[in-house]
C-alpha positions as CSV (number, residue, x, y, z in Angstrom):
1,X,95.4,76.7,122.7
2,X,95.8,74.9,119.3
3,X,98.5,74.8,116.9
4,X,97.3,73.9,113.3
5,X,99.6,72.1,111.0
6,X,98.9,71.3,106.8
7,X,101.4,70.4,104.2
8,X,101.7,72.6,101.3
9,X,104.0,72.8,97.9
10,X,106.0,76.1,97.9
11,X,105.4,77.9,94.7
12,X,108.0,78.9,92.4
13,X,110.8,80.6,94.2
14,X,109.9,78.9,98.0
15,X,109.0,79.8,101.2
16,X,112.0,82.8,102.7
17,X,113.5,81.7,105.8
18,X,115.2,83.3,109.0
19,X,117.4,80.5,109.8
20,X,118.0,78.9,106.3
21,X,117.2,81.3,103.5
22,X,114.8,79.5,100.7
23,X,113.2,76.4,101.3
24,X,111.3,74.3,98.1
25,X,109.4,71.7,97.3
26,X,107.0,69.5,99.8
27,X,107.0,71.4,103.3
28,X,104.7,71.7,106.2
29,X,103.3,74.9,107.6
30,X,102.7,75.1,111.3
31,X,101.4,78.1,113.0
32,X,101.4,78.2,117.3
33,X,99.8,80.7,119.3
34,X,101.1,82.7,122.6
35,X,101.3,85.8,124.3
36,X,98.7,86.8,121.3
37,X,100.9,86.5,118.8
38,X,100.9,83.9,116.1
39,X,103.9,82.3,114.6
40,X,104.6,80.7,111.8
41,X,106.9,77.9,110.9
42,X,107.7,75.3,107.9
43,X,109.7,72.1,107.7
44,X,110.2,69.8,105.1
45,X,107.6,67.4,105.0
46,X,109.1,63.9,107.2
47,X,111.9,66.4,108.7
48,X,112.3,67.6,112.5
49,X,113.8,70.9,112.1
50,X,111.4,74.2,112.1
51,X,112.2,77.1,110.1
52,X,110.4,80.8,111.1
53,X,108.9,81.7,107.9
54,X,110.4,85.6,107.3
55,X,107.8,88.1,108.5
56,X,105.4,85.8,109.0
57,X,104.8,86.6,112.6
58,X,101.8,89.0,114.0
59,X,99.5,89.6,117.2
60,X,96.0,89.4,116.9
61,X,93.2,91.0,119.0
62,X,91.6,87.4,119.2
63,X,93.1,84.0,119.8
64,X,89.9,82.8,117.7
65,X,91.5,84.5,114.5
66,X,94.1,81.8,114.4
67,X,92.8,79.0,112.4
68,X,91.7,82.2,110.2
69,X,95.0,83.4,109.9
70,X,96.6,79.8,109.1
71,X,94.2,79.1,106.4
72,X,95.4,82.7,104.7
73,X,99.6,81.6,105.2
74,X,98.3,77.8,103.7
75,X,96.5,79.7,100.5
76,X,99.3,81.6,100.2
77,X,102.1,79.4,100.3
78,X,100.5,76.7,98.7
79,X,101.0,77.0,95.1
80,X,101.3,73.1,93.3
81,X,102.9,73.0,89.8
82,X,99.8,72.7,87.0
């Protein structure tokens, strides 16, 4: 089983956390997969402490969709000034 991790920018307004509200600036996006659901997490880039991206979670019929499913949160969330 494979988690993927990218840094990303957050785009105007952030990235809504459960544990910390908004988060800004240069984060990382890290998705895991269990029990067939995939999770979703960001940090700040460096930092050690994960935050659960807010409704970010949801169960696939394939583990195979995962690196799909990451690459859809990274175009999202990704969103560089200019």
């Amino acid at each position: 089983m494979a988690d993927y991790s990218s840094p990303f920018t957050a785009g105007p307004g952030g990235v809504m956390t459960d544990e910390v509200g908004v988060v800004t600036g240069q984060l990382e996006l890290r998705t895991t997969f269990a029990n067939g659901v995939v999770r979703a997490k960001v940090r700040y880039e460096g930092a050690d402490e994960w935050y659960a991206i807010t409704g970010a979670s949801c169960r696939l019929a394939d583990q195979r969709d995962h690196a799909a499913v990451h690459q859809v949160l990274l175009g999202v969330l990704n969103r560089p000034l200019g």
